[in-house]
C-alpha positions as CSV (number, residue, x, y, z in Angstrom):
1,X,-9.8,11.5,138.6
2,X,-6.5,13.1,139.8
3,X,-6.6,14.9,142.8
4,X,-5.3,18.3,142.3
5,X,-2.6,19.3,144.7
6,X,-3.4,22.0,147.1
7,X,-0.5,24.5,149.2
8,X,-0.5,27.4,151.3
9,X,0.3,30.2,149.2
10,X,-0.5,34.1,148.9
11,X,0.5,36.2,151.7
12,X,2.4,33.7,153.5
13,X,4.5,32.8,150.7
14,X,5.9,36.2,149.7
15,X,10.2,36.3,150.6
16,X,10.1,32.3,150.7
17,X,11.8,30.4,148.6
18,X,9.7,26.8,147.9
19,X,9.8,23.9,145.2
20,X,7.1,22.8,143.2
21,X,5.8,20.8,146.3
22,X,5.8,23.7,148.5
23,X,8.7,22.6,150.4
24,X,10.6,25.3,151.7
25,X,14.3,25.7,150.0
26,X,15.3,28.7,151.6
27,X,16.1,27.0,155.4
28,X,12.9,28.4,156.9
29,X,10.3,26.3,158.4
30,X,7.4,25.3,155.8
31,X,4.9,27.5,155.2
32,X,1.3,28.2,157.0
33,X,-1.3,29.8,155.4
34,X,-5.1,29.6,153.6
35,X,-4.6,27.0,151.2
36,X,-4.8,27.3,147.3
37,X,-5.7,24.6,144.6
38,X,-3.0,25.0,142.4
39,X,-4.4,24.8,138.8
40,X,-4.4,27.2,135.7
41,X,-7.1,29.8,136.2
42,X,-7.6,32.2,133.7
43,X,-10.0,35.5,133.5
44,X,-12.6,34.7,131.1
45,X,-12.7,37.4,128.2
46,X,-15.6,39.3,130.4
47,X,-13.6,39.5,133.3
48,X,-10.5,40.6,131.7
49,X,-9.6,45.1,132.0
50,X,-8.4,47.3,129.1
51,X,-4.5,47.4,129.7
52,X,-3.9,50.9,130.4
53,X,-1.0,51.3,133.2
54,X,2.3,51.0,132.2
55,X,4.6,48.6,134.6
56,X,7.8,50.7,135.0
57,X,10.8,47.9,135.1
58,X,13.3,51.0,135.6
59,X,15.3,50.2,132.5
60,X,15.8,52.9,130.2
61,X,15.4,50.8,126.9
62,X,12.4,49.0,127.9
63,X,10.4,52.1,129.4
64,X,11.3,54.6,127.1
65,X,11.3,52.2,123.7
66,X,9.2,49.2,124.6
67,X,7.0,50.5,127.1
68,X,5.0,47.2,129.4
69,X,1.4,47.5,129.8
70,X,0.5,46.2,133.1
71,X,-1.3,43.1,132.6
72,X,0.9,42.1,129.4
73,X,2.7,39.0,128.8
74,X,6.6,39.9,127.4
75,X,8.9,37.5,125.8
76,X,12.6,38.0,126.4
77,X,14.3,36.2,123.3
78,X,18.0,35.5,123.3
79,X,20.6,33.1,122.5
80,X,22.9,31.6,125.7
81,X,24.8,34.4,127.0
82,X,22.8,37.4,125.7
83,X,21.9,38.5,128.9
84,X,18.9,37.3,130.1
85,X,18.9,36.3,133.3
86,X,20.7,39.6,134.5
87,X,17.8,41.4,132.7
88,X,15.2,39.6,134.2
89,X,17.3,40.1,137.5
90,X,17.4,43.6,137.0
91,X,13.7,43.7,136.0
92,X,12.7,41.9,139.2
93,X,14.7,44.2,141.7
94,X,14.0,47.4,140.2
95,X,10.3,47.4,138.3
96,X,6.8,49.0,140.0
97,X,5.1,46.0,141.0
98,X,3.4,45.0,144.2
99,X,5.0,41.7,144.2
100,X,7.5,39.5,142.2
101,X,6.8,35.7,141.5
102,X,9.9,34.3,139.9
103,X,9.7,30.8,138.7
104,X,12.8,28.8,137.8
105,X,12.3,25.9,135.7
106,X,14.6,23.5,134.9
107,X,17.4,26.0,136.3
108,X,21.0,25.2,136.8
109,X,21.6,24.7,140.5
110,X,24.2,27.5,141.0
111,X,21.9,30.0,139.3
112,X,18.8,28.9,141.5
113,X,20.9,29.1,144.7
114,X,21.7,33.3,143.4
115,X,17.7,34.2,143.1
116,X,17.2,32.5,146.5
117,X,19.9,34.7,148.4
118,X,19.0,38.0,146.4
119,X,15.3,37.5,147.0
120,X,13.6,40.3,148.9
121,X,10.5,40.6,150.9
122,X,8.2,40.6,148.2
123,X,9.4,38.1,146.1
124,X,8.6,34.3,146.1
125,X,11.3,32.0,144.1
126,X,9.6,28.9,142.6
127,X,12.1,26.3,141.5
128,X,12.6,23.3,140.0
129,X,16.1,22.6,138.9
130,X,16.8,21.0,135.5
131,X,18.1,17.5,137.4
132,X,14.0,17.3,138.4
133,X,11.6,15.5,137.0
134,X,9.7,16.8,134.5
135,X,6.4,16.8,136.3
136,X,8.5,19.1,138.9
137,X,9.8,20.9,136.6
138,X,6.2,22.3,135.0
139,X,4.4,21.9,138.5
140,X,6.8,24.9,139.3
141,X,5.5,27.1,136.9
142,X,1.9,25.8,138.0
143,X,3.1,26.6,141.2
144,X,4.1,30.1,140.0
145,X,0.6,31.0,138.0
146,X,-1.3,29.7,140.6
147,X,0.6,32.0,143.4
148,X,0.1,35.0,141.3
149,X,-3.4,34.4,140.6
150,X,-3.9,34.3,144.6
151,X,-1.9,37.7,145.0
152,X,-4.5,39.2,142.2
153,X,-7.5,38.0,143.4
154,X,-6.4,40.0,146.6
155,X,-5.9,43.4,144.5
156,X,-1.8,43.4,144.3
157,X,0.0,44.0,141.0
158,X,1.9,41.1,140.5
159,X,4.6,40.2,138.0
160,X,5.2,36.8,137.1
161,X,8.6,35.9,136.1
162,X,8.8,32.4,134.2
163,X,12.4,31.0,133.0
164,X,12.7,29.9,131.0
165,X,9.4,29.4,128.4
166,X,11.5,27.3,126.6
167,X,12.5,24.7,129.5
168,X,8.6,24.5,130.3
169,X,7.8,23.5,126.5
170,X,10.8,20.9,127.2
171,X,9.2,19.4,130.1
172,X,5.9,19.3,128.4
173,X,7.5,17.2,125.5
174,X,8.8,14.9,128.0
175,X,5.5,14.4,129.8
176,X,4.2,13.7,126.4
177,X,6.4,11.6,124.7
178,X,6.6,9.1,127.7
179,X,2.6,9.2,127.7
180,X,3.0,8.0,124.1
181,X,1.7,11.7,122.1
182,X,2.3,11.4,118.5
183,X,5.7,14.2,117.6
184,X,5.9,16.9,115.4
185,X,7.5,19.9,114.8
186,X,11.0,19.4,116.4
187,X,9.6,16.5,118.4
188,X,6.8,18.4,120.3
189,X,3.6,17.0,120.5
190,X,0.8,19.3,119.2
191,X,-0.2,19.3,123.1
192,X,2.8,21.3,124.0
193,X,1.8,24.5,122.3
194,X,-1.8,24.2,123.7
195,X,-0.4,23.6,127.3
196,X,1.9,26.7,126.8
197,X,-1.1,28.8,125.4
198,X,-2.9,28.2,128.7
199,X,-0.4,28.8,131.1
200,X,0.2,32.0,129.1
201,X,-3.6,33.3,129.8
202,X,-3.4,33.1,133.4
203,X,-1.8,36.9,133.1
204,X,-3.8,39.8,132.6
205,X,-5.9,42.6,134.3
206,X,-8.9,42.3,136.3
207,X,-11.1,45.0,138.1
208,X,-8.9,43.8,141.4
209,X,-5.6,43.6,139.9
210,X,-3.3,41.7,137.2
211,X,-0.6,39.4,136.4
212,X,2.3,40.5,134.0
213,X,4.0,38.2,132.6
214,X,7.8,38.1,131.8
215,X,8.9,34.8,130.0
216,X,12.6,34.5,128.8
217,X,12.7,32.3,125.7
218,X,15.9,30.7,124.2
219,X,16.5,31.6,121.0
220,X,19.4,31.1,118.8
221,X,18.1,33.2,115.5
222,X,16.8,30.1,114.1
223,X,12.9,31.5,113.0
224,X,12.3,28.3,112.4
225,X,12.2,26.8,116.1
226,X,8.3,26.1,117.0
227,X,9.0,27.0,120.4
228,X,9.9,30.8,119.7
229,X,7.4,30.8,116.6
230,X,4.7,29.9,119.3
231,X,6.0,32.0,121.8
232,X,5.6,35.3,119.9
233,X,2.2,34.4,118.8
234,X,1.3,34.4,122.6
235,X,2.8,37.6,123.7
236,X,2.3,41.0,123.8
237,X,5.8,41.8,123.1
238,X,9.4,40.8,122.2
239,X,12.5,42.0,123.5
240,X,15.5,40.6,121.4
241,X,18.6,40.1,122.5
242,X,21.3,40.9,120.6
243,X,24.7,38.8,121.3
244,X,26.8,41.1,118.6
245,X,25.8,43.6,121.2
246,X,26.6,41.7,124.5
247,X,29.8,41.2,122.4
248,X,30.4,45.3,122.5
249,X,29.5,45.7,126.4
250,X,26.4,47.0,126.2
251,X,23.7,45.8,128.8
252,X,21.2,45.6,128.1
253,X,21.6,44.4,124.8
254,X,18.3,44.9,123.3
255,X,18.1,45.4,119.9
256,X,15.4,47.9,119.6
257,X,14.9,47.5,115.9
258,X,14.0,43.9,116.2
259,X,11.6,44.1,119.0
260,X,8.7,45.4,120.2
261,X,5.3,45.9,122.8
262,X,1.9,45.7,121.4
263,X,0.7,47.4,124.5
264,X,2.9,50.7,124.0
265,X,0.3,52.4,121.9
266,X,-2.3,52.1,124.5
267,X,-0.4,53.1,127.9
268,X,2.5,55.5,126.7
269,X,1.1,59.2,126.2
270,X,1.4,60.5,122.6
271,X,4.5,62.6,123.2
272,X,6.3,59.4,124.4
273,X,5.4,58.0,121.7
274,X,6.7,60.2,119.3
275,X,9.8,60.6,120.9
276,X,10.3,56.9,120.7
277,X,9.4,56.9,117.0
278,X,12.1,59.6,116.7
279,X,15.2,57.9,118.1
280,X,13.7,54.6,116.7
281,X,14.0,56.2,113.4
282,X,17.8,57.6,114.3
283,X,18.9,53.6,114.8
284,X,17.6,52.9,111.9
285,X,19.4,55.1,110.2
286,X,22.5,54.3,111.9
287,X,22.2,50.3,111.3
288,X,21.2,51.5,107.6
289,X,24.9,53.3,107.3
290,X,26.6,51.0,109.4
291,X,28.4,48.8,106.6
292,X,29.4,51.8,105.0
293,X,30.5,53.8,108.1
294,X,33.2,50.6,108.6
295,X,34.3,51.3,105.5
296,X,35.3,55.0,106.1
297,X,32.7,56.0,104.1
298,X,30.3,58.8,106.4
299,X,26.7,60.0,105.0
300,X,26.2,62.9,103.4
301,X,22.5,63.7,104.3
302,X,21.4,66.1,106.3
303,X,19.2,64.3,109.1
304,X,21.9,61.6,109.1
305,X,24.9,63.9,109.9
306,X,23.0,65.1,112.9
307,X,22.0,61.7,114.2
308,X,26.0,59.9,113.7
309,X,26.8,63.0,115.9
310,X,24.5,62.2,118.0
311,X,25.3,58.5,118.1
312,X,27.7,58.6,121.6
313,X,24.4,60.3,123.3
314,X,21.7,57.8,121.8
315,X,24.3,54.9,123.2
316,X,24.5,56.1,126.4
317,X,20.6,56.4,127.0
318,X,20.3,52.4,125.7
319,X,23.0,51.2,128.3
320,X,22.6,51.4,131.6
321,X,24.9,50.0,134.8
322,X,22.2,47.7,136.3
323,X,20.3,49.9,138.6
324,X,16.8,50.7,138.1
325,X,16.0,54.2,137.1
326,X,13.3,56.2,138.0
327,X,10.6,56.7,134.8
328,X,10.5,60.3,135.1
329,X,14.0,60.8,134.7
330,X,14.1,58.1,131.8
331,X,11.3,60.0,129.8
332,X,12.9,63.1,130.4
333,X,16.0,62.3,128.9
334,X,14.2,60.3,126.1
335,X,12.4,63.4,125.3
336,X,15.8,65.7,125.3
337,X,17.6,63.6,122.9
338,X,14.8,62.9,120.6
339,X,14.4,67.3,120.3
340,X,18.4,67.0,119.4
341,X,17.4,64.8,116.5
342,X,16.4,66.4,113.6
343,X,14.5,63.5,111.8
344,X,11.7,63.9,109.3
345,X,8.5,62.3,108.9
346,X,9.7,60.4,106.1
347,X,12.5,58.9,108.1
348,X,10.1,57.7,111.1
């Protein structure tokens, strides 16, 4: 029987910076504390809250358009260079949680190196770099879940960064293949997707806290990849990336139209809602009169007019400079420009 591998984490943990051993990486000394078996602990379905709270990032697309339940699990799905690792970044310093776990797996060395230096005093950085072994590589996110699920059981509101999803399914197919699993789709083993599934569980609410869950997931618009087809089965939500976007400055670059949070309904009141609907309803019209709008061509209808003059105002709620805003003001001003758009029932 293997002997599961036990570290001092929790409390003592929180501002370090470790590896998937435990070793410190940040130049401290190592760490001291009530030790915690790390394996994958779930909530069983009766231990498990209604999601309820929202879990504020302070980023005016997300909050006001995709609002996070607290206890979710989000996918942020992009091609390379779309953004997200400053998203997450931004996510991490800005959002209304007790604590931040961030766990880098199979990271490039330079970008590791940048979460350890920015990291705060309650955040814990997790990493195994991609020239690790893939048992390192997973045994961060382990690690990670494992951490959180100490932090919960304590009654903090922990979010749980992993990046990337994608790298941990790698590592998984590595562990497999060399252990001789049959392949399939794209080369995983079927064991992959069932190893993802559970590491995905461990978030959630419980009567003393919960565990959101923020996963970036590599994606290059193939619908095809069994990776991102697994991923969004799992989650609560998808943010999409958008690189034509990244290519026009925005940040973030999340295409609203192709994404969205399960858990909204449930945690955003009903005006919120509605107002999102509303200027939901305003891109779509301007993506609908896009082609034609290049070609000089403006539309004619009424509720259109008013939301193309309106465009410059909806475009400078989406972007933002980086810093965290505070929700109040971002559902304020979501609720002004929705009462400019004159929108009807059909349109939304």
């Amino acid at each position: 029987m293997t002997r599961l591998l036990a570290l001092p984490l929790g409390a003592c943990a929180l501002g370090r910076a470790i590896d998937s051993n435990g070793m410190p990486l940040d130049g401290g000394p190592p760490l001291q504390g009530r030790k915690v078996t790390v394996e994958l602990r779930s909530p069983r379905p009766n231990q498990r809250v209604p999601i309820t709270t929202p879990l504020w990032t302070g980023l005016r697309v997300i909050d006001g358009m995709l609002t996070i339940g607290r206890g979710a699990r989000i996918g942020i799905f992009g091609g390379a260079g779309a953004g997200k690792t400053t998203l997450i970044e931004t996510i991490a310093g800005g959002c209304a949680a007790d604590v931040v776990i961030v766990a880098l797996v199979g990271e490039r060395g330079r970008e590791a190196q940048g979460w350890i230096e920015r990291r705060d005093d309650r955040t814990t950085v997790i990493c195994a770099t991609s020239d690790r072994p893939p048992h390192e590589r997973l045994g961060a996110a382990h690690v990670a879940a494992a951490h959180a699920d100490a932090l919960r059981e304590r009654g903090l509101h922990v979010l749980l960064v992993f990046d990337s999803l994608a790298r941990v399914a790698t590592a998984l197919r590595e562990i497999g293949v060399a252990a001789g699993q049959s392949t399939g789709r794209g080369g995983y083993p079927p064991s992959v997707f069932a190893e993802m599934a559970r590491l995905v569980e461990v978030s959630g609410s419980i009567a003393s806290g919960s565990i959101t869950l923020i996963a970036t997931v590599i994606n290059d618009g193939d619908d095809r990849d069994p990776v991102s087809e697994a991923a969004r089965s799992m989650l609560d939500g998808h943010v999409v990336l958008s690189k034509r976007l990244v290519e026009a400055g925005r940040f973030p670059a999340v295409d609203v139209l192709a994404s969205s949070s399960r858990t909204m309904e449930v945690v955003a009141s009903k005006e919120h809602r509605c107002d999102a609907r509303r200027l939901r309803a305003a891109l779509a019209l301007l993506d609908r009169f896009e082609d034609a709008r290049t070609l000089g061509i403006e539309p004619t209808g009424g509720a259109a007019r008013v939301v193309v003059a309106a465009e410059k105002h909806i475009e400078a709620f989406l972007r933002q400079d980086g810093r965290a805003s505070e929700h109040r003001l971002t559902l304020s001003r979501l609720a002004n420009l929705a009462a400019n758009l004159e929108v009807s029932d059909a349109d939304l």
